[in-house]
C-alpha positions in Angstrom: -30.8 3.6 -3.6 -34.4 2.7 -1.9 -35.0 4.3 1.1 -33.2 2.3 4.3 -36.9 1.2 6.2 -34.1 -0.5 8.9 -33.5 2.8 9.8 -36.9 4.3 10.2 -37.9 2.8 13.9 -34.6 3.8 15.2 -34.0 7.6 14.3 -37.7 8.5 14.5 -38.2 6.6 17.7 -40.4 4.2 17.0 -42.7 7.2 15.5 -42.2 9.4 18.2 -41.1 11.9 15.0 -42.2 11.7 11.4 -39.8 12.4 9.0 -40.8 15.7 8.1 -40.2 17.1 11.9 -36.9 14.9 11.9 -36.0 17.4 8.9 -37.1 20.5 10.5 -34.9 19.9 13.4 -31.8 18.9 11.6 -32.0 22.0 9.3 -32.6 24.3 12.1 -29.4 22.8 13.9 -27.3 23.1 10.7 -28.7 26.5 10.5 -27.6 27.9 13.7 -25.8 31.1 13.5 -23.7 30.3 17.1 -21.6 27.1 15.4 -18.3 27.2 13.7 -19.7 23.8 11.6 -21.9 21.4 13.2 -20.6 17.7 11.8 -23.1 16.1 13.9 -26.2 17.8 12.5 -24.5 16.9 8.6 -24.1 13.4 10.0 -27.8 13.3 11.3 -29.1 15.4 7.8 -27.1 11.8 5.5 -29.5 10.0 7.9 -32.9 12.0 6.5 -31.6 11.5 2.9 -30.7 7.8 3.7 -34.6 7.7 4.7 -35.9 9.1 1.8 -33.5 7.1 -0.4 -31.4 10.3 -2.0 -28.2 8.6 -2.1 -26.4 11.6 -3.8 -27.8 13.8 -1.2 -26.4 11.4 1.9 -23.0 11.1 0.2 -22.7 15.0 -0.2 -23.4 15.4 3.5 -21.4 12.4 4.7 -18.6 14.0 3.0 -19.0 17.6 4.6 -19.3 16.0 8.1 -16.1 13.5 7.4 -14.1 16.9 6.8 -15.4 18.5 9.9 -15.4 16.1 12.1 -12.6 15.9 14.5 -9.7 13.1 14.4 -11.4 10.4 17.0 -15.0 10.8 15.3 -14.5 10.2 11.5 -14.7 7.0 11.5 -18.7 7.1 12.1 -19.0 9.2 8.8 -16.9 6.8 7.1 -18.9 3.8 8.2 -22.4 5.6 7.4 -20.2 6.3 3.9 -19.0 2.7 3.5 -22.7 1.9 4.2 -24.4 4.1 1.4 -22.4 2.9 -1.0 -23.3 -0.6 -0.2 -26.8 0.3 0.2 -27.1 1.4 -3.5 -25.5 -1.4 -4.9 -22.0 0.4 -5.0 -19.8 -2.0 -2.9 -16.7 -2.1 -4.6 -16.8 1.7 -3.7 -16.8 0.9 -0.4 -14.8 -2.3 0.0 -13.3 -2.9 -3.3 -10.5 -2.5 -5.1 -7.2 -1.4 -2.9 -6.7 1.5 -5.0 -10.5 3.0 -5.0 -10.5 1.6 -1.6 -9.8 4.6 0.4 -13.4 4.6 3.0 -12.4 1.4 4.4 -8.9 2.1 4.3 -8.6 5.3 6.3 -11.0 4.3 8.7 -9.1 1.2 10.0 -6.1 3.5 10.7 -8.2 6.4 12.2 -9.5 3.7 14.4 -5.8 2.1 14.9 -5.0 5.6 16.0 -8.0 5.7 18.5 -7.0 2.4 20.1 -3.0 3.0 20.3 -3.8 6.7 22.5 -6.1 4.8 24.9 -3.3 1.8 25.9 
């Protein structure tokens, strides 16, 4: 997978950050002692690998954050998922087959779910 330039203007702030300070800040928010799990800081940490094109790296993370993130959020990892996959020329991962086709899948009825408390 290349590195996703789309990307680069909108989680750096249009270079407010450079990568490298991007990276410090995740890993000291995955770090901290005071959280059970931080999801969110996983979700933002697939975003720095997505930037420097580590696929793999994304993946692992996008997982981790899927796992912990609570019932009404998952979708957003599966998405980013979906999207990585796509990204590095994987798309039948994502969208393919119905019985590999489990991303796509699960987050249409998490986001059934989502919809069906609200009305």
């Amino acid at each position: 997978m290349s590195a996703e330039v789309g990307l680069t203007s909108t989680i750096l702030e249009q270079g407010r950050f450079h990568l490298a300070q991007y990276g410090q800040l995740i890993t000291e928010s995955v770090r901290n002692p005071d959280q059970e799990y931080n999801w969110v800081g996983t979700l933002f940490a697939a975003n720095y690998w997505r930037l420097r094109g580590k696929a793999k790296e994304s993946v692992d993370c996008l997982r981790k954050a899927i796992y912990y993130a609570p019932v009404q959020y998952k979708h957003i990892g599966l998405l980013a998922l979906a999207n990585v996959f796509h990204r590095s020329h994987n798309s039948e991962d994502a969208l393919g087959k119905p019985q590999k086709n489990m991303i796509v899948y699960k987050c249409t009825i998490i986001m059934a779910a989502e919809l069906f408390q609200r009305y």
